[in-house]
N, C-alpha and C positions, 0 to 999 in steps of 0.2 A: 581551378582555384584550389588552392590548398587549406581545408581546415586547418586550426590550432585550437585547441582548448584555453576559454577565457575563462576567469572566475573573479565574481562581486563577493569578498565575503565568502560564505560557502553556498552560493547559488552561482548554476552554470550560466555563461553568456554565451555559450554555441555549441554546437552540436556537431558532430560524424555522423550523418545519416546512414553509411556504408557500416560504421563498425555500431550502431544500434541495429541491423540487419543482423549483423555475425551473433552480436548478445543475445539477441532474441533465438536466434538459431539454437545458438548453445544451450538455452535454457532448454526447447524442446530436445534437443537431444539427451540431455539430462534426463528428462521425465522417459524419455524413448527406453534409455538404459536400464529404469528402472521396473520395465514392465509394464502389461496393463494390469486395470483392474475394473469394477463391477460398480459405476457410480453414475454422475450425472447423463442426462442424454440429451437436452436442453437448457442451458444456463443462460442468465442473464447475471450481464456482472457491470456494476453500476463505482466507476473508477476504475478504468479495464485497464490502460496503457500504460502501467510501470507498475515497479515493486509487487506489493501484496495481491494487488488485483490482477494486473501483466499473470502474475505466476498462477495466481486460479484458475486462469481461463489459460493457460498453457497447460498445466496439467490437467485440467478438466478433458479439453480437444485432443492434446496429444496421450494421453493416460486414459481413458476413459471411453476417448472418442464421440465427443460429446460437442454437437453443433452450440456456437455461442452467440451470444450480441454483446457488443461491449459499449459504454456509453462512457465520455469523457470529452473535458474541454480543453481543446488542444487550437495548435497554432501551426498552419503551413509556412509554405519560405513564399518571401513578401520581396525581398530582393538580394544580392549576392553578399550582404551584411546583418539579413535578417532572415536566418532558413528554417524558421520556424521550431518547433521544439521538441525533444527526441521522442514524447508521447506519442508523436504524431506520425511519427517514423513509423514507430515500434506497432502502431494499428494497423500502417499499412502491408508491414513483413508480416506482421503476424496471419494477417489474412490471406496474403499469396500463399504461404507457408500451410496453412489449412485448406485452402481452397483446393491444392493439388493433392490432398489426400482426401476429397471427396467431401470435407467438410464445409456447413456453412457458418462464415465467418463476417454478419454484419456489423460495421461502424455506426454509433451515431456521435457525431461530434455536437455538443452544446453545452446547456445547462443543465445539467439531471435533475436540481432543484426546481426546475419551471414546471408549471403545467402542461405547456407545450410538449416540451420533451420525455414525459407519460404516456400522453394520450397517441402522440406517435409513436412511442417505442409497444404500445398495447397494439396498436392498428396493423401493426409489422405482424408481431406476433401470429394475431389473428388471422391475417391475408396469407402471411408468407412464411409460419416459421412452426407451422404444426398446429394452432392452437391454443396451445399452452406450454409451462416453462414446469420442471421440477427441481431449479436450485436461481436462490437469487442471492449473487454477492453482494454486498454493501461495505462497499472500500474507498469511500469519498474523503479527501483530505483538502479542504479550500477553503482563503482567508472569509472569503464572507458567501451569503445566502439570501438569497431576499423570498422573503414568506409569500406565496401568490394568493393566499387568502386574504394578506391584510396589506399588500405593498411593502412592509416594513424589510430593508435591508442590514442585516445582522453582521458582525466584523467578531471574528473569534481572537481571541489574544493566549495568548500562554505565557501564565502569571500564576505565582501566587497568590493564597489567599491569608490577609490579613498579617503579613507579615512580610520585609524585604529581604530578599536571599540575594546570599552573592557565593561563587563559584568560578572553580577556573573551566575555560572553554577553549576551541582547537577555531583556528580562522584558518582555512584551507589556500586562501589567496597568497595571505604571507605566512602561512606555516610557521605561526607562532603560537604558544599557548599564554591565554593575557584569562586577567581576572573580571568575571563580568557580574554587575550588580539590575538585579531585576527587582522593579517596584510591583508591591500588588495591586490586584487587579479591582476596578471598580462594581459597585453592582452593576453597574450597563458590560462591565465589558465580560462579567460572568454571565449575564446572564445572554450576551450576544454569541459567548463558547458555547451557553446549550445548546441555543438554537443553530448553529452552526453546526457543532460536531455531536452534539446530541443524537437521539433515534427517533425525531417526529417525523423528519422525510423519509425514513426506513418503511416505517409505521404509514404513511402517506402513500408510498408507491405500493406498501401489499394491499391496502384496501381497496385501491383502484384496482389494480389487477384482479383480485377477488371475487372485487365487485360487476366486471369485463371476465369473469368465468375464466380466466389464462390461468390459474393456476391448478398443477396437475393431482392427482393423488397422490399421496405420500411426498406432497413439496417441503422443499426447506429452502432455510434462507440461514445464513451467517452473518452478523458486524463484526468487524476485527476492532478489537480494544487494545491496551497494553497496562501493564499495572509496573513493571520494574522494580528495582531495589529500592530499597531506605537513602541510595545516595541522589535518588532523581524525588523522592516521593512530596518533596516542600512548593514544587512549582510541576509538579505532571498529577500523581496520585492524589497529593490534597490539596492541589491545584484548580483553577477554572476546566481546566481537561478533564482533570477526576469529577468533576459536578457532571461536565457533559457525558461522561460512561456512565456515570450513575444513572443520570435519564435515561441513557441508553437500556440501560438495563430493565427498566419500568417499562419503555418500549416493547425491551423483546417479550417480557410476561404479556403485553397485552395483545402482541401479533401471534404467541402459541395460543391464547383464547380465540382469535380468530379462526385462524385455520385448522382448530381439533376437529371441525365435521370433516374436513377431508384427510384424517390423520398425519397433519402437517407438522411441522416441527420449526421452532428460531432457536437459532445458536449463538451466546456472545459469544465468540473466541478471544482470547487472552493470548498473544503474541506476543516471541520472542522478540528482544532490541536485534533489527537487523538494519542495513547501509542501504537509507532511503532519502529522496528530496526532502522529505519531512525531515527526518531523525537528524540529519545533521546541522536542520537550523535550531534544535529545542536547545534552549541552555544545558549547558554542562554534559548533557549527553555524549558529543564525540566525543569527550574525554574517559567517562565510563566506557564506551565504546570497543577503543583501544587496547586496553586493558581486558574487558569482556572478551574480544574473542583473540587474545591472546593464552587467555584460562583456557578458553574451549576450543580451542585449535590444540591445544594438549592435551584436554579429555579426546579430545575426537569425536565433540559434539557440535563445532561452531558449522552456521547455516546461512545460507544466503534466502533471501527472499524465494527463489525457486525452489531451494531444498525444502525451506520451512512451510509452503505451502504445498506442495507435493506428500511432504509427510503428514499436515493434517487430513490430506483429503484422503489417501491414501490406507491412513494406519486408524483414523478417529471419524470423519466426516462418513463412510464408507466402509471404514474396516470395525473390528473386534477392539483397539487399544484405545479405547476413549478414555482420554483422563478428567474429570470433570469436581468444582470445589463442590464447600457447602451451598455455594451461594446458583447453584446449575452450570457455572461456565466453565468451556471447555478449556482447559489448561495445558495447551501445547509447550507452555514456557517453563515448564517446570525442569529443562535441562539446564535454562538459563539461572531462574533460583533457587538450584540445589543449594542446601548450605555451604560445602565444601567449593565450590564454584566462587560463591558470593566471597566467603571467606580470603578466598587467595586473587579474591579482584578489589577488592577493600584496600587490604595489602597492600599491592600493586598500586594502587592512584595512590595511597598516600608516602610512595615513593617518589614519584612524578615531577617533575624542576618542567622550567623553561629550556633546560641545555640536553636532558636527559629522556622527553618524552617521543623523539624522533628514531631513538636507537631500537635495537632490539630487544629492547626491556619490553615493548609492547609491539603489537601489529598495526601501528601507525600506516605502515607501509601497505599492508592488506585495506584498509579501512580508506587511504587513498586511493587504493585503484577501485574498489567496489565504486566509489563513488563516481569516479571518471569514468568505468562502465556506463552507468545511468545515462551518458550524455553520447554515448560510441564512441570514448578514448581508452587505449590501451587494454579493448578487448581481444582475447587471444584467439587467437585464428583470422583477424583481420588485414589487412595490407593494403585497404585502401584509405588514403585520406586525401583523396583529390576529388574537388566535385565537378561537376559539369549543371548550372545552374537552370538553364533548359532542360534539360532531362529529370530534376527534380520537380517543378511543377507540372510533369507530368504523372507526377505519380499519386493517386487519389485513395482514399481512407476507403 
């Protein structure tokens, strides 16, 4: 059977299992090229199977050489119209991919937000995976959360706050650019973003682990955040999003209080805008987007999700060029808000028509295939798009 690439909007409706193998591949090869280096040796990465997370635990293992567990809720293929979703792929390349260089590479597929999926990911640990961890990603991006302390399930929105913004956005399906009006956000549905993309489940999973002795000396853990420009900041920075980083941030001071006896360390990270399931549903983002690494494809700074984590771990998590604000976080993104950068991307969008944003005035064209990457379309080095449906439910996370 022959895949095609479907799209709702700008979310995928199917998947190349064959060319999310090749992407995954390439990403490691990426990090291959770039070296090793002197960093994690046990990680746990909580949002493992794409983008931000994908890329940590790829350069973690393949850079580092550093055994991982990755935890994320993903979907196998259910029948020859429904083959589940390229996360799920991408878990399980990822792990043959390690596996034949000696590494271990456990999957757990679930809820990372349950209590269940803790206390088995500590059991692992303890039985099968050393003992203890000394780096814990937290790279969760999911509409809702349900609290196991109190039952209550929480639905995150991204909305302004107290005020209605409207904006032009990029629809992927019909590759149009249409004007979109977003209403702000309520107090339940703000305060359903903290508790969603907040850092109390951050703060939740290191106590237990802590508390279960798995955590090693000299541990650290990282949240990835993003802060962006003045043209996103009405409905992202001082948005329901920007309240849940702000918790986040109250989080990570109080997980460095926890783990100062074992000279432990939390890191927000501050992330650059890069071509992700998330990023291209937030309002008006793919439109900055386009424009964004159109700038920085001509400094010769623009990054993919693999580059941009491979360089934090690499150069700031692990190396000497930590960039870090007033506020302690670490500031990978600061290629993206240079001023002269911001400047000539300002510009740029307020150039932008309905007839004009598809040419080569911007990287529309790049900012399309990243995305059809995420799903195994028109990744380079690929040749398969034919499946044999049998043979994929054979293949386990």
């Amino acid at each position: 059977m022959k895949v095609e690439m479907k799209l709702k909007g700008n979310a995928a409706r199917s998947v190349n299992p064959y060319g999310c193998r090749q992407e995954v591949l390439n990403q490691i090869n990426y990090v291959k090229e770039q070296g090793t280096y002197e960093g994690t040796k046990k990680a746990l990465i909580l949002g493992s199977s794409s983008s931000y997370g994908l890329g940590s635990r790829i350069t973690a293992a393949f850079g580092s050489g550093a055994d991982t567990i990755g935890v994320s809720f993903e979907r196998g293929p259910r029948d020859e119209n429904m083959l589940g979703t390229a996360g799920w792929y991408n878990n399980i390349f990822f792990r043959e991919f390690a596996e034949k260089e000696g590494l271990i590479a456990k999957n757990f597929i679930g809820d990372a937000y349950s209590l269940e999926m803790k206390e088995e990911v500590i059991a692992y640990i303890k039985e099968s995976f050393g003992g203890q961890i000394d780096l814990l990603v937290y790279s969760l991006a999911a509409p809702k959360r349900t609290d196991y302390k109190t039952g209550i399930t929480y639905s995150s929105a991204l909305k302004p706050i107290g005020q209605t913004v409207s904006g032009e956005n990029i629809n992927l399906e019909t590759e149009e650019l249409f004007t979109q009006v977003i209403e702000p956000a309520t107090e339940e549905e703000i305060e359903g973003t903290i508790k969603v993309m907040g850092g109390e489940d951050w703060e939740w999973w290191i106590e237990l682990l802590k508390e279960a002795g798995c955590l090693a000396e000299g541990f650290k853990t990282i949240l990835y955040s993003y802060i962006g420009p003045d043209a996103t900041h009405a409905f992202y920075h001082d948005g329901s999003l920007g309240k849940a980083k702000e918790q986040a941030e109250e989080s990570s001071k109080r997980i460095n209080e926890l783990v100062q006896d074992i000279k432990g360390e939390s890191i927000l990270c501050v992330s650059k805008a890069v071509t992700t399931k998330a990023s291209v549903v937030i309002p008006i983002l793919p439109k900055y987007l386009i424009c964004l690494y159109k700038v920085m494809l001509e400094e010769g700074t623009h990054e993919t999700p693999i580059m941009h984590k491979d360089r934090i771990f690499r150069t700031m998590l692990y190396g000497n060029k930590s960039e870090y604000d007033e506020k302690g976080r670490l500031r990978p993104d600061s290629w993206e808000l240079d001023e002269k950068v911001q400047a000539k991307v300002s510009a740029l969008m307020s150039e932008l028509t309905p007839e004009n944003f598809k040419t080569d005035l911007t990287s529309y064209d790049l900012f399309r295939k990243e995305f059809l990457n995420l799903n195994g379309f028109e990744v380079d080095g690929n040749t398969v798009d034919e499946i044999d449906f049998e043979e994929l439910v054979t293949l386990k996370p």
